[in-house]
PANUNU-125286 format. One record per residue: residue number from 0; chain; y, z, x of N, C-alpha, C in turn. Coordinates in Angstrom, 1 decimal. Layout:
% PANUNU-125286
> i  ch  n.north  n.up  n.east  ca.north  ca.up  ca.east  c.north  c.up  c.east
> NUM  A  Y  Z  X  Y  Z  X  Y  Z  X .
...
This chain:
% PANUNU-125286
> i  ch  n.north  n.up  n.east  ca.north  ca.up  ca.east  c.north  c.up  c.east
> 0  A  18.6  25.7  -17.8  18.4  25.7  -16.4  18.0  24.3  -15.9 .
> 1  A  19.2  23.8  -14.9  18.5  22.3  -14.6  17.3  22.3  -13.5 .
> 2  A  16.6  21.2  -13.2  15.4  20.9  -12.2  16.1  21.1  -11.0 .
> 3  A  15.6  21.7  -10.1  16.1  21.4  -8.6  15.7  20.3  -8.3 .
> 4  A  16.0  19.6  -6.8  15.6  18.6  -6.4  15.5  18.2  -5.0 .
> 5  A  14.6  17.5  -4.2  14.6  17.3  -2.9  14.8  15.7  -2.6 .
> 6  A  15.5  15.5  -1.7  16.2  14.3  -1.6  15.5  14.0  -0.2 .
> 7  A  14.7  12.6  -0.7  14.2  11.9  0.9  14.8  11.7  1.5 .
> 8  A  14.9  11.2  2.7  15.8  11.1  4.0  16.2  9.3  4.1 .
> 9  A  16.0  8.7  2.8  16.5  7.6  2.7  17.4  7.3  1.2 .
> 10  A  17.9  8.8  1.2  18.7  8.9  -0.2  20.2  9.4  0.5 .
> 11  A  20.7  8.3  0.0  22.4  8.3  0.3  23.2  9.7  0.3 .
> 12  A  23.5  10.5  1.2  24.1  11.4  0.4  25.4  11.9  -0.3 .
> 13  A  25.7  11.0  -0.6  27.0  10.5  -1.9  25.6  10.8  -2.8 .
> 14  A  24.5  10.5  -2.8  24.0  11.0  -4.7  24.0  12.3  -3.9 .
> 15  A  23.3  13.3  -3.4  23.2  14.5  -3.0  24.7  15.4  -3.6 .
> 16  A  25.7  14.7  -2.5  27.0  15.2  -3.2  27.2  15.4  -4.6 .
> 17  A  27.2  14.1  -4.8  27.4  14.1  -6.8  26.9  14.8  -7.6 .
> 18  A  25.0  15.0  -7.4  24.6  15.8  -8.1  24.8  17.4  -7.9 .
> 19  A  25.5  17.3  -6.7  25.5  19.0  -6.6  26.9  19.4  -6.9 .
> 20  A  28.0  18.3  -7.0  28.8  18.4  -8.2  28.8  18.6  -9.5 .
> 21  A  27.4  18.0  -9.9  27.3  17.9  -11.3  26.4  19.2  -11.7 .
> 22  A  26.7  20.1  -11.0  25.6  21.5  -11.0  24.1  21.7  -10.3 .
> 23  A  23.9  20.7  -9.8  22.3  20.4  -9.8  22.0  21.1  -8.6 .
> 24  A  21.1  22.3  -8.1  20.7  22.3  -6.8  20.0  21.1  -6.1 .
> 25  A  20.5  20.7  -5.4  19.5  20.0  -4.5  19.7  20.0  -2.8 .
> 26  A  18.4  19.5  -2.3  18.1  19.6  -0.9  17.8  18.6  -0.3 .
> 27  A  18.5  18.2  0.9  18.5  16.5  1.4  17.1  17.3  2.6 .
> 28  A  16.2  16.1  2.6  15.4  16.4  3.9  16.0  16.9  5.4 .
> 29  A  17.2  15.7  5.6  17.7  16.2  6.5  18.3  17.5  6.8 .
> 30  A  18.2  18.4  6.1  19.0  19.6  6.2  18.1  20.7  6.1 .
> 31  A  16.6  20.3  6.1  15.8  21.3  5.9  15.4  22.3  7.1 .
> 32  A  15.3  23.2  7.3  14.6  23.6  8.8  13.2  23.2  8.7 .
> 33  A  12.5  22.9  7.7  10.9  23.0  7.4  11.2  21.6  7.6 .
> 34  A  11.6  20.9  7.1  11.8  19.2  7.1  12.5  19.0  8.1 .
> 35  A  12.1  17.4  8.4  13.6  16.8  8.9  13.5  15.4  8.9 .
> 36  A  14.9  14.5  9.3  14.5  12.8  9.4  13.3  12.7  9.7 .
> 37  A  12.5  12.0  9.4  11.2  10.9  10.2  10.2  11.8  10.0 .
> 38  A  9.8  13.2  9.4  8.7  14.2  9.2  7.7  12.9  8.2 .
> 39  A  6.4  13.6  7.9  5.3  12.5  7.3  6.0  12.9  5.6 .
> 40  A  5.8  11.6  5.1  5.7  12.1  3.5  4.3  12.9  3.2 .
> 41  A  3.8  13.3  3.8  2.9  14.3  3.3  3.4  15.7  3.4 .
> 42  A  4.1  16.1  4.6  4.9  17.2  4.6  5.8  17.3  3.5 .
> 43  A  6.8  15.9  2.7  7.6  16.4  1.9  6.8  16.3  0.4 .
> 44  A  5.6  15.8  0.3  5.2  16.2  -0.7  4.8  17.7  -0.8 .
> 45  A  4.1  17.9  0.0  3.7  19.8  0.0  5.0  20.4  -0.2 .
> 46  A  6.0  20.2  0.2  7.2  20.9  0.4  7.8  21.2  -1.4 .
> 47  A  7.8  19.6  -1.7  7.7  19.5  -2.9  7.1  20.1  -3.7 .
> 48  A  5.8  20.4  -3.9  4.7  21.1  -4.9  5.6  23.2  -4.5 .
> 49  A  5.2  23.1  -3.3  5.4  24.4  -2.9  7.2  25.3  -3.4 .
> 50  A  8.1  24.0  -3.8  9.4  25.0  -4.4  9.8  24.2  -5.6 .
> 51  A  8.1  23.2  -6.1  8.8  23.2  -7.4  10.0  22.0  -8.0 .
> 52  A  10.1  21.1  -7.0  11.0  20.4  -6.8  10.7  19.1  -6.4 .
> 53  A  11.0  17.9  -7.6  10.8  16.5  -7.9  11.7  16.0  -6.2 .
> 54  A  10.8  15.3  -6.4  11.3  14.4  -5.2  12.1  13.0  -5.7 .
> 55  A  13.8  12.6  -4.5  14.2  11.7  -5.1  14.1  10.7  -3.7 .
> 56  A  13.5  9.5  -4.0  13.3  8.6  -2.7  13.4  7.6  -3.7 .
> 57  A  13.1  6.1  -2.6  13.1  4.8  -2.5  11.9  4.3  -1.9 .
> 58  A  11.1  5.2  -1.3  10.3  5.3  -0.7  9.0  5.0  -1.5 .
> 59  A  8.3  3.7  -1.4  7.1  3.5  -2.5  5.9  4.1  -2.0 .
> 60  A  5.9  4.7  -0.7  4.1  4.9  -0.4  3.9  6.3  -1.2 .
> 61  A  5.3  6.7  -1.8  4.6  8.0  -2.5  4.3  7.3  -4.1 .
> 62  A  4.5  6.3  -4.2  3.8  5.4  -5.7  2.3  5.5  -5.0 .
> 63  A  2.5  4.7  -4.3  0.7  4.3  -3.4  0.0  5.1  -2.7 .
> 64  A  0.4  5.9  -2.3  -0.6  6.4  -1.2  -1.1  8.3  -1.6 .
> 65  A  -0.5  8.3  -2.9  -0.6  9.6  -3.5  -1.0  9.6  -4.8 .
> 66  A  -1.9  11.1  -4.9  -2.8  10.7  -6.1  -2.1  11.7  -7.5 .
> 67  A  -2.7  12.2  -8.2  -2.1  12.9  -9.2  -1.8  14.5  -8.5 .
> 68  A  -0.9  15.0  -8.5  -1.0  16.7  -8.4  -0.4  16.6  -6.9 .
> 69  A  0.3  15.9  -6.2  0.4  15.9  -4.8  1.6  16.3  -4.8 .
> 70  A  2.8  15.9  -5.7  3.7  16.3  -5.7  4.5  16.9  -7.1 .
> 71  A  5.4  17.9  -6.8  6.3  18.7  -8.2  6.7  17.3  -9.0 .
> 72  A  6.8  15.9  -8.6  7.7  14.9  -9.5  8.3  14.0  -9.1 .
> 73  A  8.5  13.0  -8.8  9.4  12.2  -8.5  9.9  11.5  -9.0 .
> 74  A  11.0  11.0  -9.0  12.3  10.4  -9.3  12.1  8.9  -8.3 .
> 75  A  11.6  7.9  -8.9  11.9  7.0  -7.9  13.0  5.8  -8.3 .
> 76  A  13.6  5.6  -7.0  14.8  4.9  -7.1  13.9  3.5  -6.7 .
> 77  A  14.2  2.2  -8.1  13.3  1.4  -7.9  14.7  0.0  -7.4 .
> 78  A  15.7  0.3  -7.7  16.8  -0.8  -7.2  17.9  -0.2  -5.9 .
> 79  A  17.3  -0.3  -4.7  18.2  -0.3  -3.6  19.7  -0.4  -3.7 .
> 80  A  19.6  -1.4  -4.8  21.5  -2.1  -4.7  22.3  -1.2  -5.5 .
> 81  A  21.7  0.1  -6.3  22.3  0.5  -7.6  23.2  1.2  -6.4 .
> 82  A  24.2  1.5  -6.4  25.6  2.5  -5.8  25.1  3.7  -5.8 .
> 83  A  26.0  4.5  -4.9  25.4  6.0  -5.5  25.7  6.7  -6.0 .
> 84  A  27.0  6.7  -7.1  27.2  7.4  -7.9  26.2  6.7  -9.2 .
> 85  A  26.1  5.4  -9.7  24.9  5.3  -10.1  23.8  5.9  -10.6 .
> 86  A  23.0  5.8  -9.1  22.1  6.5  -8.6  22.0  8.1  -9.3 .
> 87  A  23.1  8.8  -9.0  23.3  10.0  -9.4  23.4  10.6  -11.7 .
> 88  A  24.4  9.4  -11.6  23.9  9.8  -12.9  22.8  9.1  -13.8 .
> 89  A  22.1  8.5  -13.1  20.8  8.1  -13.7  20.0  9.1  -13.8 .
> 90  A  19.6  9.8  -12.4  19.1  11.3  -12.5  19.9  12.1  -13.2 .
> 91  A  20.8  12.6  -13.6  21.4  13.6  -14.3  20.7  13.1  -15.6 .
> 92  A  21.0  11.7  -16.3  20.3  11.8  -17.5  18.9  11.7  -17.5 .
> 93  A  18.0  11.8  -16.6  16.7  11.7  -16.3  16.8  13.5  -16.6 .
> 94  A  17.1  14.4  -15.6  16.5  15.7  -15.8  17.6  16.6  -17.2 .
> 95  A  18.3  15.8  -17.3  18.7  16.2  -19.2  17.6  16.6  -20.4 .
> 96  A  16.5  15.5  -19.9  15.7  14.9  -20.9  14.3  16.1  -20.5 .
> 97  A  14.1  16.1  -19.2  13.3  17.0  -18.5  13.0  18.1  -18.4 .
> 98  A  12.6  19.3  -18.9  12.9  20.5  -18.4  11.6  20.9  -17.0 .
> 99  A  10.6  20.2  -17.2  9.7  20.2  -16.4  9.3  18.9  -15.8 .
> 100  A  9.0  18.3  -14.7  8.9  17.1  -14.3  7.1  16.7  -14.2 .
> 101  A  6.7  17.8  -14.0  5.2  18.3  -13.7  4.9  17.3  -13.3 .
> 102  A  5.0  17.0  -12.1  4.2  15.4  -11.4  4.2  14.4  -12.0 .
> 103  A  5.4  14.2  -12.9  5.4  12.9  -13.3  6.1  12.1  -12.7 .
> 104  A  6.3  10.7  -12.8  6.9  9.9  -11.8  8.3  9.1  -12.7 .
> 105  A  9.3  8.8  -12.6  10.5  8.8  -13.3  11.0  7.8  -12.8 .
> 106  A  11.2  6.2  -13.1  11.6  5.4  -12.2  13.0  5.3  -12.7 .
> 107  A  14.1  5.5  -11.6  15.7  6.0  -11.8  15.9  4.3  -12.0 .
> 108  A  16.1  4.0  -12.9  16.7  2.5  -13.3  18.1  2.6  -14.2 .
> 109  A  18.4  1.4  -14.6  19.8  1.1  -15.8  18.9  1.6  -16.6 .
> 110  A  17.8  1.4  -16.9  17.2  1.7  -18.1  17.7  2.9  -19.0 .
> 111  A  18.1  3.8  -18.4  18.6  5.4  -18.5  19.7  5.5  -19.0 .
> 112  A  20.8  4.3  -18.6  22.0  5.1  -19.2  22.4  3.7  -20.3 .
């Protein structure tokens, strides 16, 4: 069973697409009724813990401004310029390796593939 996933509202949705090609459920902020563009990252971390689901951004204040247990996991995209198919299969080999992300933090680099 793969990780679901929640996609910040500064994640391309060419990865959303891809990964949901590549089986993965995932959920772009934008498309949330609970969420939406421009909501606080504290909303999408609760949102996060509450279904279980690593968060995928670019977004560093959830490196900074968040402590242990605040969020299901994140996936952080630490190179802007990677493409976004890229992007996508970095996470795919990221939650291969993962069955649980348990708040751990995953920086989506080359490093991965």
């Amino acid at each position: 069973m793969s990780v679901p996933v929640l996609a910040d509202e500064n994640v391309d949705h060419r990865v959303v697409h891809r990964l949901e090609h590549y089986g993965y459920d995932v959920v772009h902020v934008d498309f949330l009724a609970e969420l939406e563009k421009g909501c606080p990252d504290t909303a999408i971390a609760a949102y996060s813990l509450d279904t279980g689901r690593p968060i995928l951004t670019n977004d560093d204040d959830f490196l900074t401004e968040f402590g242990d247990g605040a969020f299901a996991g994140l996936l952080f995209i630490e190179d802007d310029s990677l493409p976004p198919a890229t992007v996508a299969d970095i996470v795919t080999e990221i939650l291969a390796l993962v069955d649980d992300p348990d708040g751990r933090v995953f920086y989506v680099s080359r490093n991965w593939l």
